[in-house]
N, C-alpha and C positions, 0 to 999 in steps of 0.2 A: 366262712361259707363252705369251703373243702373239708371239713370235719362233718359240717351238717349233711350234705349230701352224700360223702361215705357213712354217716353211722346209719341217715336214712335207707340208703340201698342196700346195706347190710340188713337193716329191719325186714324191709320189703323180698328179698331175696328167699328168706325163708318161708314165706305165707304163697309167692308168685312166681311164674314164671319171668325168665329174665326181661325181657323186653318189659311188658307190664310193671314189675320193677322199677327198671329203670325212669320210666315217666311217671309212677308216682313218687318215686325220689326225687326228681325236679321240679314236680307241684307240691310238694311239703317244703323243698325249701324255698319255694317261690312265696308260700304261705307265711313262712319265718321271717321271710325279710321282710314281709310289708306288715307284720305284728312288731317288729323290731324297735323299739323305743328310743335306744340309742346308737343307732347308726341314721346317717344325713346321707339315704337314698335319690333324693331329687335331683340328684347332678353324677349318680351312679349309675355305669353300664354294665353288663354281666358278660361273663365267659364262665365258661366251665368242660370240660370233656370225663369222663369218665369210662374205663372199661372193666368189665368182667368176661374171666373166663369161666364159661360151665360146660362141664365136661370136655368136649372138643372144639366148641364154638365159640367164638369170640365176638362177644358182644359191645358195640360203643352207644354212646350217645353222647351231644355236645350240645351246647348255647350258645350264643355270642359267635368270637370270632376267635376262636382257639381250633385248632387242626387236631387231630389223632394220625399219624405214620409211623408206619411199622416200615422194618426192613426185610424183604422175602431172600434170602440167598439164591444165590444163583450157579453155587460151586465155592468152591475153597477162597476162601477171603472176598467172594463179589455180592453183593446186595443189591436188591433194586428199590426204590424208594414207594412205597405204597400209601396214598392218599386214602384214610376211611372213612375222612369226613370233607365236609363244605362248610367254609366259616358262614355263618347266617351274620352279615355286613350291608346293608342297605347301599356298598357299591356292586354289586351284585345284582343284573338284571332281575333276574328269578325271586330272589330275597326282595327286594323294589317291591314287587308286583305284590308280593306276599303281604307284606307292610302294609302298603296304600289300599290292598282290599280288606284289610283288616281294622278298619278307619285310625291308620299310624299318619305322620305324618315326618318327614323325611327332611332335617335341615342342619344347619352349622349351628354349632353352638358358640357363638360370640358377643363380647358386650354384654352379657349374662341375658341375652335372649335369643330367642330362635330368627333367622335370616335363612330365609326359602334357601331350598336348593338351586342353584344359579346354573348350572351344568353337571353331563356326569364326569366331569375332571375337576373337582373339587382341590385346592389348598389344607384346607384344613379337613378336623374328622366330621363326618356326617355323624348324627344322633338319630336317634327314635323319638318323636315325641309322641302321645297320647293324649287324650281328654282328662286321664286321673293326673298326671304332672302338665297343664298349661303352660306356665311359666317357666317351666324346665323341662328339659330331657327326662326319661323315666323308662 
């Protein structure tokens, strides 16, 4: 999936500008995985980050729950730790909200089916479910 969305954004980069780029590199290969014949997506969750520099600017973009940090110095040998993204995690108020107004639905995945979410201090990993995966996460 990390070759598809670099050869994609490499595609796109030369036709768009970066941003634009960037998000139609993660709907081509959002398009690949679900044409994909042999890979057993229904119990598969996504992450991805990507960046480009152009020119001076540096551009990110991610899915799932993978971070982008850079380190900004601060003088000879000190660095300050710089957050550029937000994991999109459904423990995540804001990501929640996002999910559920998006008719997601938000539970554990155990005993090979979905069990509500019971609180937000969960044991195990939350999923995403959907109406295209019922019976599984997707």
């Amino acid at each position: 999936v990390g070759t598809q969305l670099l050869t994609h954004t490499r595609k796109f980069l030369k036709a768009f500008r970066p941003v634009d780029a960037l998000n139609l590199a993660f709907e081509e290969t959002d398009r690949d995985l679900d044409q994909a014949r042999d890979m057993a997506l229904e119990h598969s969750g996504t992450t991805a980050t990507i960046m480009v520099v152009y020119g001076r600017t540096l551009f990110v973009a991610s899915v799932g729950d993978s971070r982008c940090i850079v380190g900004r110095s601060r003088g000879a040998r000190t660095y300050d730790a710089v957050e550029l993204t937000k994991d999109h995690t459904p423990a995540r108020s804001s990501e929640s909200f996002r999910i559920t107004k998006a008719g997601g639905r938000i539970g554990e995945y155990a005993n090979d089916k979905m069990e509500e979410r019971r609180s937000s201090h969960q044991s195990r990993v939350l999923r995403i479910w959907n109406e295209k995966y019922r019976l599984s996460p997707g």
